[in-house]
N, C-alpha and C positions, 0 to 999 in steps of 0.2 A: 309193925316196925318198918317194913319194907315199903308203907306210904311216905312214912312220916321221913325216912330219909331220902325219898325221890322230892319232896316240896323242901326241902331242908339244902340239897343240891340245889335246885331250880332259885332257889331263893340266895343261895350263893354268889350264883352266877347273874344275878338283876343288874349288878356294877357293870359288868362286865358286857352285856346287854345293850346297856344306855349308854354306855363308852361309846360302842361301834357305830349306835345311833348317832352318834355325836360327828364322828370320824367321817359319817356313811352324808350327815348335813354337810361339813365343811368340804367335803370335796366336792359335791353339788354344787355349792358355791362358788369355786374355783370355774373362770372363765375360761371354755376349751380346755381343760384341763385333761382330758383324754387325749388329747391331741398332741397336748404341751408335754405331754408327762403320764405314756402310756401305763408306767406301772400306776399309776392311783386308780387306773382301772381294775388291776389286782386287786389294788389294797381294797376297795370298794366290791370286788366280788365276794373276796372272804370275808368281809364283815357282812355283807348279806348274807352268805352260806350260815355263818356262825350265830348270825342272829334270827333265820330260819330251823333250823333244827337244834336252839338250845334252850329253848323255853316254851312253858305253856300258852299253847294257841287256845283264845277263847270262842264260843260259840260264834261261827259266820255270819254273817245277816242273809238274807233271801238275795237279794241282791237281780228281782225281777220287778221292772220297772214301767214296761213298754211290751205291748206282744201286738204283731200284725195278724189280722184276721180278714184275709180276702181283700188284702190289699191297703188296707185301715188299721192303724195305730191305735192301740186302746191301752190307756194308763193303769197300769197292775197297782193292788194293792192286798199284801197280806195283812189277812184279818184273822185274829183269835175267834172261833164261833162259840166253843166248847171250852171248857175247862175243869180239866182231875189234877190230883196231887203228881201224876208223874208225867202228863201227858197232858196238850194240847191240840185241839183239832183246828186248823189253819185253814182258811177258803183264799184261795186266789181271787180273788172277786177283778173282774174287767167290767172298768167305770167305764157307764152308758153304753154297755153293750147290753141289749136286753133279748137277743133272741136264746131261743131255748137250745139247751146243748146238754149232749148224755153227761150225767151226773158220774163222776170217775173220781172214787176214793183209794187215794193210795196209803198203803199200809207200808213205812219205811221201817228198814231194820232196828231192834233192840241190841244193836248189839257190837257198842262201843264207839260209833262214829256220830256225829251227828245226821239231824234227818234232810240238813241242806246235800249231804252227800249226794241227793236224790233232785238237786237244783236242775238238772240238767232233762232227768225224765219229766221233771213237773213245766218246763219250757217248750219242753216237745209236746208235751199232749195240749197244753193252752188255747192254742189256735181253736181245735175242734171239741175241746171238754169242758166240764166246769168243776174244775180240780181243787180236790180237800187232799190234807194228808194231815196223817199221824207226825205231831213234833214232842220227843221223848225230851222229858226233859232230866238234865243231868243231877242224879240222888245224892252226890256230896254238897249240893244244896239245897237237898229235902231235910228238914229238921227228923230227927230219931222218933220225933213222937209224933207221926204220921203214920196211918197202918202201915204197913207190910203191905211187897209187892212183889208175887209170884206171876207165873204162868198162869194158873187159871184168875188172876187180877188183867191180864194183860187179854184172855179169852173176855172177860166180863165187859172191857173199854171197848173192845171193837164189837160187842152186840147193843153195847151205849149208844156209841158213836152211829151205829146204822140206823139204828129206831130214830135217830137225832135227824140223819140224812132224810129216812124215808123209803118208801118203797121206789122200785127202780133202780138201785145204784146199781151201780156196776165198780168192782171191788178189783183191785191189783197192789200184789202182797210181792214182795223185792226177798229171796234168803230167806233168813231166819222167819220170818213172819207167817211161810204159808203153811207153816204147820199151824199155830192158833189161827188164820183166817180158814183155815181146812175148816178146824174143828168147831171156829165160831157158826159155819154156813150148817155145819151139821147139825147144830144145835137145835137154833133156829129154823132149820127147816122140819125137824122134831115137833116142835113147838107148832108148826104149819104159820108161824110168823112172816106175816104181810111184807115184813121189813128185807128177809134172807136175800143174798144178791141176787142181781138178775144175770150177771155174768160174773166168775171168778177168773181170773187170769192168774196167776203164779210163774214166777219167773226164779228160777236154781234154788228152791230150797230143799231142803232135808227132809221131806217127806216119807221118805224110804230111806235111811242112810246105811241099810244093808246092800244096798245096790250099789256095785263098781265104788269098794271104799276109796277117799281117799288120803291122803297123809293126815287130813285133819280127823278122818273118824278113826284112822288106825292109832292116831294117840291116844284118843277118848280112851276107847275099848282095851287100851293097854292098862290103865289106872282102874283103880275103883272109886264110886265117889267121893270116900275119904280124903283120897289124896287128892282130890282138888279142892275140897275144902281147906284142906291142911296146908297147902301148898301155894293155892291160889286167890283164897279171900281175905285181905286186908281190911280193917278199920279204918275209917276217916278219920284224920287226926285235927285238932285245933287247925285256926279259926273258923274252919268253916262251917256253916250253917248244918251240915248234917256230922261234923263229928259225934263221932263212939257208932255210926253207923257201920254194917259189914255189907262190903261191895266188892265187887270185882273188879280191881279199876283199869279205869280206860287205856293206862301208861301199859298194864303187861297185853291187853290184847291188841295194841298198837306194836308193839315190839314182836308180838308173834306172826303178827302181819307181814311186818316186813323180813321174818327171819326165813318167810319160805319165800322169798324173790329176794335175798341180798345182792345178787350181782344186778338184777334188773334196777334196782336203789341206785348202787353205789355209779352205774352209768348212768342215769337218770339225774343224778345231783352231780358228778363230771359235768357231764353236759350241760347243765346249770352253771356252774362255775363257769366254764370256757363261752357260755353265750355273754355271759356279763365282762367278762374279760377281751372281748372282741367287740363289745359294744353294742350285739343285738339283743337290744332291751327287749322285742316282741316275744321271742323266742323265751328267753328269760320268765320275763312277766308270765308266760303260758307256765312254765314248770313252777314257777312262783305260787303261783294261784292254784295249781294241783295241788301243792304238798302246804297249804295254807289249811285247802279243808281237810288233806289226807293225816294231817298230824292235829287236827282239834279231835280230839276225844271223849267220851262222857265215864262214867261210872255206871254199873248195871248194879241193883240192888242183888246181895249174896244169892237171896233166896229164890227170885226169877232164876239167876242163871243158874244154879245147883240143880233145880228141876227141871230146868231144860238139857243138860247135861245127862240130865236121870231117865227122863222119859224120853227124847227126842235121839240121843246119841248111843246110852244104852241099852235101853229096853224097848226102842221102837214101837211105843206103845199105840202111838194114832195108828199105824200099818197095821198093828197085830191086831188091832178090834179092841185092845185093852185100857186105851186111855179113859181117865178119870175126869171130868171137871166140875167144880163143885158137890158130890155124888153122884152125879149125871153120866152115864155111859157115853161115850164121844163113839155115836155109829154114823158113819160116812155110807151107810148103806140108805141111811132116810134122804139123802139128795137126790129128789125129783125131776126139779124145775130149772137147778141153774146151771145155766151155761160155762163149761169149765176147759179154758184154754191154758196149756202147758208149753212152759218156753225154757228151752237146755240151751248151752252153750258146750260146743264138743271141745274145747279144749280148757273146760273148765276145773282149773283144781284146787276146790274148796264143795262144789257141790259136783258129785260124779252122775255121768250120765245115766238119767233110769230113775234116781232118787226122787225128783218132781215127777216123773211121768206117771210113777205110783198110785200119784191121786187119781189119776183114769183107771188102775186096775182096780182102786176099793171104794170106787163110788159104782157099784155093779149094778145099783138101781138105777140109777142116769142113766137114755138111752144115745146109743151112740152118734146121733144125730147135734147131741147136744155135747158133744165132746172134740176137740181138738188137740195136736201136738204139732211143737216146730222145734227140731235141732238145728242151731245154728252153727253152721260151720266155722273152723276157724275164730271161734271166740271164748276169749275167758269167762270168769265171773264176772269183772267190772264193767265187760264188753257188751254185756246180759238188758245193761239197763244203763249204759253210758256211753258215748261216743259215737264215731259215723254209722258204724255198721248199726244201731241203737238207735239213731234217728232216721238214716232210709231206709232200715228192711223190716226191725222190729216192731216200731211204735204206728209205723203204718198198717202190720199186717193186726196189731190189736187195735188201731179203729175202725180198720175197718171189720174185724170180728164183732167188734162191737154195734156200729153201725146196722150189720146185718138182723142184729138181735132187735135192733131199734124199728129197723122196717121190716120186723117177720107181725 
């Protein structure tokens, strides 16, 4: 009930939408009109505020065109290689560049944003990588009669995707993900599989999420999984291609996003408002384009996130030794060979400090030669894998971990 009157609102408010558009043309039109007639700068703020955060933002485009590699320009083009019901595997491919460059497959979260969120990590590593990622695709437009897609579905794609790669990748998993890339590598290196990374990187996820809880796992552990069933899984309602499907949808983990930073929002979109209203469009544009991708959201099929919920939040099952996948015992103790680098952020509160470092304590077969860890000071979650600190101290110090592995 609680989808059908979120698109029922949205749908509402479409007049109301194409109004401002309307209002937001004609004073475009107006020559100097900022000038002439300082309020229609208001009036043109708030119609961008209002036509920013009152309607469904849909899926971003890649939006990478051009990457310089040693001084040379080379034309980006994302290409589908791969293709599953829920997920596509995307190559950056740089046209007529032909030298060989470490194979780096990025594993982007499940878990309610889109995977452009990760636009910014997949521009940083370009120059020196030859970068795939996982693109989730949104299940209110999966038809109902498409199997079912859990966690160990989501373990299954990323041992797909690897055999698809090949041996040598080198694998990096954002949040949510590096608990199935944990358990994929275990797998497979069970298996004594050709294909198992040659390096993992993991950056803030839930590995351990008994380690320094924080407000996100002390909710978890507050409910049982009843009550987020009960609570949190909505049905897709008409027209869309997957109604009568049960999802978690993308509008409440959006909303819980921003309900643990309200004030850092509500200055954030001030600040929005008053650039547009003074006229500095750059400024503007920059928060523009934040909360373009920060408010597109996907749908997570019920049953993925109830077992992620179940095994990863309350029963800590990859840590305990007790995870399941497809009857398969998920032992993190059969990792041999690959290279396993862990990246915290210390003022992170979504994933607490300790929770990723865990995979170094339960991979005890890996010798520690082949192990790494970096706390990054002064940075949140999104700071993990996005922005300055993200491209001069992080993405450098994983190529060059990587690199090293390349020339050992």
């Amino acid at each position: 009930m609680l989808y059908f009157i979120e698109e029922s609102f949205n749908l509402m408010l479409s007049p109301a939408r194409q109004s401002s558009r309307i209002i937001k043309s004609l004073i475009k039109e107006m020559p100097h009109s900022g000038v002439a007639a300082p309020w229609l700068n208001t009036v043109n703020a708030w119609m961008t505020v209002f036509e920013e955060f009152s309607g469904i933002h849909e899926k971003p485009k890649w939006q990478l065109h051009e990457i310089m590699v040693d001084g040379v320009a080379y034309r980006v083009e994302d290409e589908v290689v791969l293709k599953r019901a829920y997920c596509q595997l995307v190559h950056f491919k740089k046209v007529n560049y032909h030298r060989k460059q470490p194979r780096l497959f990025i594993i982007a979260p499940y878990s309610g944003h889109y995977s452009t969120l990760l636009r910014q990590t997949v521009e940083t590593f370009l120059p020196d990588h030859d970068v795939y990622i996982t693109d989730w695709l949104n299940c209110k437009n999966i038809s109902i009669a498409s199997d079912l897609f859990n966690l160990n579905d989501f373990i299954d794609y990323l041992v797909d995707f690897m055999h698809f790669l090949g041996s040598g990748t080198h694998v990096l998993a954002v949040c949510q993900p590096t608990v199935p890339a944990l358990a994929a590598t275990a797998i497979m290196a069970d298996w004594g599989d050709r294909c198992q990374p040659r390096s993992l990187t993991l950056i803030a996820g839930p590995i351990d999420a008994r380690e320094n809880p924080t407000v996100v796992n002390q909710f978890a552990l507050e409910h049982d999984l009843n009550w987020f069933e009960e609570n949190l899984i909505q049905i897709v309602p008409p027209p869309n291609l997957g109604a009568g499907r049960k999802v978690y949808p993308g509008f409440i983990q959006l909303n819980s996003f921003m309900a643990m930073n309200p004030q850092r929002h509500m200055q954030s979109i001030e600040s929005m408002f008053e650039s547009l209203v003074e006229g500095n469009g750059e400024d503007a544009e920059r928060k523009k384009q934040f909360y373009d991708e920060y408010l597109s959201v996907m749908d997570l099929t019920a049953e993925f996130y109830l077992q992620t919920i179940d095994q990863v939040f309350l029963k800590f099952s990859l840590a305990k030794g007790e995870m399941m996948s497809r009857w398969h015992l998920v032992d993190t103790a059969h990792i041999r060979h690959t290279h396993l680098l862990v990246i915290e952020g210390e003022k992170d509160d979504i994933c607490g400090i300790g929770q990723t470092q865990a995979a170094l304590h339960i991979t005890n077969n890996l010798p520690d030669s082949h192990k790494e860890y970096v706390l990054v000071p002064e940075v949140g979650h999104y700071g993990t894998f996005n922005g300055r600190v993200f491209r001069e101290e992080i993405a450098p110090k994983i190529t060059r971990f990587i690199n090293e592995i390349e020339n050992s």
